[in-house]
C-alpha positions in Angstrom: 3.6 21.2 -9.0 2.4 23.4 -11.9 -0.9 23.4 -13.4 -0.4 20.9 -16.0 -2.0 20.5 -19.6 -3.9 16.8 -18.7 -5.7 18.1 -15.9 -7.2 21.5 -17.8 -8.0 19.3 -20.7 -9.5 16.8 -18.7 -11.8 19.6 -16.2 -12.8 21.4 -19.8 -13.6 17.6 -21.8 -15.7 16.0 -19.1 -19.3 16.2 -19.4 -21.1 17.7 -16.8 -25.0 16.4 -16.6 -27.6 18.7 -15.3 -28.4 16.2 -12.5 -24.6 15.8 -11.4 -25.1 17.3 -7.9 -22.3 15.5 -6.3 -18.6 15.5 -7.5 -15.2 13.5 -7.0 -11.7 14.7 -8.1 -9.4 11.6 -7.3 -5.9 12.4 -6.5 -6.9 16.2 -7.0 -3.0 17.6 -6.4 -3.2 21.0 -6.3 -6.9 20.9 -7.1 -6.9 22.2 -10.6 -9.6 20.2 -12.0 -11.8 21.0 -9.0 -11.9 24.2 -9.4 -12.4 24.2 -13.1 -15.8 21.5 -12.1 -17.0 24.2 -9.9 -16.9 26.8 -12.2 -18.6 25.0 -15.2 -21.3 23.5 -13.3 -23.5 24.5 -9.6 -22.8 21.4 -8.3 -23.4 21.9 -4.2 -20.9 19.2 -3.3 -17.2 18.8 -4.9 -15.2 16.6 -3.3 -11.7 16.0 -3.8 -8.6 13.5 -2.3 -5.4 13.6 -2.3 -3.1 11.2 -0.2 0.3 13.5 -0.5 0.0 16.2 2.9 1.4 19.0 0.6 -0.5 18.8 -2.2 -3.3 18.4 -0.1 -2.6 21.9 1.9 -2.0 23.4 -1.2 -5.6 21.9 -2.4 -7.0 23.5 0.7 -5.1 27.0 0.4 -6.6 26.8 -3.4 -10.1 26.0 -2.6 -10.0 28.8 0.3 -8.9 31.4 -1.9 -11.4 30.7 -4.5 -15.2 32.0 -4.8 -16.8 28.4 -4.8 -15.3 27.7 -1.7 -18.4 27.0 0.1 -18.6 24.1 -2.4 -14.9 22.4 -2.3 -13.9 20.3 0.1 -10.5 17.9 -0.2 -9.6 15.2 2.1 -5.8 14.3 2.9 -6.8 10.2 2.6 -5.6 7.3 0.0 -8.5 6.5 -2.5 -9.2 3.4 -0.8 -9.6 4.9 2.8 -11.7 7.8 1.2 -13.8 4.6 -0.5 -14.8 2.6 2.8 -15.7 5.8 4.3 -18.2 6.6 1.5 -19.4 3.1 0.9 -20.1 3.3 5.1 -22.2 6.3 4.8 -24.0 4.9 1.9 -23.4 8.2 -0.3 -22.0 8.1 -4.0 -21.4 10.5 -6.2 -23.0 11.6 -10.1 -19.6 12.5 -11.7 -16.1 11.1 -10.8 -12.9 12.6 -12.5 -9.5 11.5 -12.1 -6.0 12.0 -14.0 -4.6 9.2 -12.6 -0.7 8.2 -11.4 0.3 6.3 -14.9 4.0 5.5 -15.2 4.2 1.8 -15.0 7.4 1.7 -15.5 10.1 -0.1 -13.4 12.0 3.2 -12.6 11.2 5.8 -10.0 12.7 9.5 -9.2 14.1 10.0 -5.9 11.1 12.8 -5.5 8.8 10.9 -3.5 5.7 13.3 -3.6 6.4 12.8 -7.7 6.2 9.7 -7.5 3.4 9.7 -5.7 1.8 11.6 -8.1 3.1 10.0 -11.2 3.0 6.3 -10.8 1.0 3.3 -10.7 2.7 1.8 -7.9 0.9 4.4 -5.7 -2.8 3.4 -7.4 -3.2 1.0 -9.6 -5.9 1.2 -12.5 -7.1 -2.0 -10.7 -7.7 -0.1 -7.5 -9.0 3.1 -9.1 -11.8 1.6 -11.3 -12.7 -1.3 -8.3 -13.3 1.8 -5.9 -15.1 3.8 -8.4 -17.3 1.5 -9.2 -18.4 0.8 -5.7 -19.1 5.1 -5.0 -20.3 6.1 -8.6 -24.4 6.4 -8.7 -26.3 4.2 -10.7 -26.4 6.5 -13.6 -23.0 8.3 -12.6 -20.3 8.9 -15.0 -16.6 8.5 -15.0 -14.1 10.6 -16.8 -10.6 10.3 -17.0 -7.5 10.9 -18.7 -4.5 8.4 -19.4 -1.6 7.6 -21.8 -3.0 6.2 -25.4 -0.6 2.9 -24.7 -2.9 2.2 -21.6 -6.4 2.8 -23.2 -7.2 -0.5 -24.0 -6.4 -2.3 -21.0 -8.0 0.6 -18.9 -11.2 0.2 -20.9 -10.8 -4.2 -20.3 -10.4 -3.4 -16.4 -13.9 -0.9 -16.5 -15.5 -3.5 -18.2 -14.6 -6.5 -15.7 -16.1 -3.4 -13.1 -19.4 -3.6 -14.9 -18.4 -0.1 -16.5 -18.3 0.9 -20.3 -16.7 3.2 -21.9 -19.3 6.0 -23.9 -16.5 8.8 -24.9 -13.2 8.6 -25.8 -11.0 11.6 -27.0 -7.5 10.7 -28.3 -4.9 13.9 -27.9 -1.9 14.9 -30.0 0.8 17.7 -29.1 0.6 18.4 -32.7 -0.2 17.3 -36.4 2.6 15.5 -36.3 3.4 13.9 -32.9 1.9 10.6 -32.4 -1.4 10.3 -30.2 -0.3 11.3 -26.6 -3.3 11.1 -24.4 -6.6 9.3 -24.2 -9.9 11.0 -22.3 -11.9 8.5 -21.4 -15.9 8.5 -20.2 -17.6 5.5 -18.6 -21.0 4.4 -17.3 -22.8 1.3 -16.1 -25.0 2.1 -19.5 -23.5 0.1 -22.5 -23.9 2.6 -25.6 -22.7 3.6 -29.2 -19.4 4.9 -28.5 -18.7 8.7 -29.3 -14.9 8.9 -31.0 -13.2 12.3 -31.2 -9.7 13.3 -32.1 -7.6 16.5 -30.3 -5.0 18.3 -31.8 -3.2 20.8 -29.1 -1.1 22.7 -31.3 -0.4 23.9 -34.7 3.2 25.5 -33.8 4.9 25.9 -30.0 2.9 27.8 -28.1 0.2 28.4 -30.7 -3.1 26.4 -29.9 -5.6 25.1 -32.5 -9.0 26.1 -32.6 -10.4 23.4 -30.8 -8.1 23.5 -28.0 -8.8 27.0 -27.5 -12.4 26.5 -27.9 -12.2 23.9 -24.9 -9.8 25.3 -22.8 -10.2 29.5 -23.2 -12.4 29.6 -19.8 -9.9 28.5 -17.8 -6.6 30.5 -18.5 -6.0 34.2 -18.2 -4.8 34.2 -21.4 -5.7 32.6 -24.4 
């Protein structure tokens, strides 16, 4: 699958704290947002899953071939496998990332790995959020990225998790073209909420200021 815009603007949004020594990429595909983790930050331990085997060995091939490799490490597992295992080592983890599966809708392609990787029916918000909440340390944060449509039922399920949202960043294709995308941070930490607005183009293929502000580390050309 190609590198797609959600996950670079998601790996360039998310904030990175000082103390965020452990990292987890859920459903990392191809493990784009991974790799863009471990080059903003010297975090020792990124983890990522991924439940579909190829994207998984592609994840691996990625990570090998990269120079934080000593730092990447992806498991081929569902996210609630990969959950009981944590939770039975008693680890968690300071950041947690995800660009989720999101169609929710009744149809499905006969590509099984895309649907895998591009609906609900494969992880649920429910199951996302419940497992997060149970690895995410006590003053962890949670970033991820989801249609607009689904922002405010995603933000009602964090909250029933004992998770509020702190960020959230609303993205547009253009000046014109309707809010897309919503990046979303949570916490256990109820606090002012900090509202920003994205705009990713000004014509096709030319990118706004602030796009390429967020984004320029990350592509070879920009």
């Amino acid at each position: 699958m190609k590198v797609g815009t959600d996950s670079v603007l998601l790996g360039s949004w998310c904030a990175i704290d000082q103390f965020s020594d452990t990292i987890l990429d859920i459903g990392t595909g191809t493990g784009v947002i991974a790799l863009i983790l471990a080059q903003r930050s010297d975090a020792m331990t990124i983890d990522a899953v991924e439940v579909d085997e190829q994207a998984f060995e592609q994840a691996v091939e990625n990570f090998e071939k990269s120079i934080w490799k000593d730092r990447l490490y992806c498991y081929n597992a569902t996210f609630q496998e990969f959950v009981k295992e944590i939770q039975e080592e008693e680890e968690t983890y300071d950041l947690i990332v995800s660009n989720p599966p999101f169609y929710t809708d009744d149809f499905e392609t006969l590509d099984l790995a895309r649907n895998k990787a591009r609906f609900t029916s494969s992880l649920s918000f429910e199951e996302l959020v419940t497992g997060v909440s149970k690895i995410l340390s006590k003053n962890g944060k949670f970033s991820v990225i989801i249609p607009c449509k689904e922002e405010a039922q995603f933000i009602a399920i964090a909250e029933e998790n004992n998770l509020f949202v702190n960020r959230i960043c609303r993205v547009q294709g253009n000046i014109n073209s309707p809010v897309k995308r919503s990046l979303l941070t949570f916490s256990f930490r109820k606090t002012a909420i900090e509202e920003a607005q994205l705009i990713i183009e000004t014509t096709r293929h030319n990118y706004t200021e602030d796009y390429t502000r967020l984004t320029k580390d990350f592509y070879l050309k920009m």
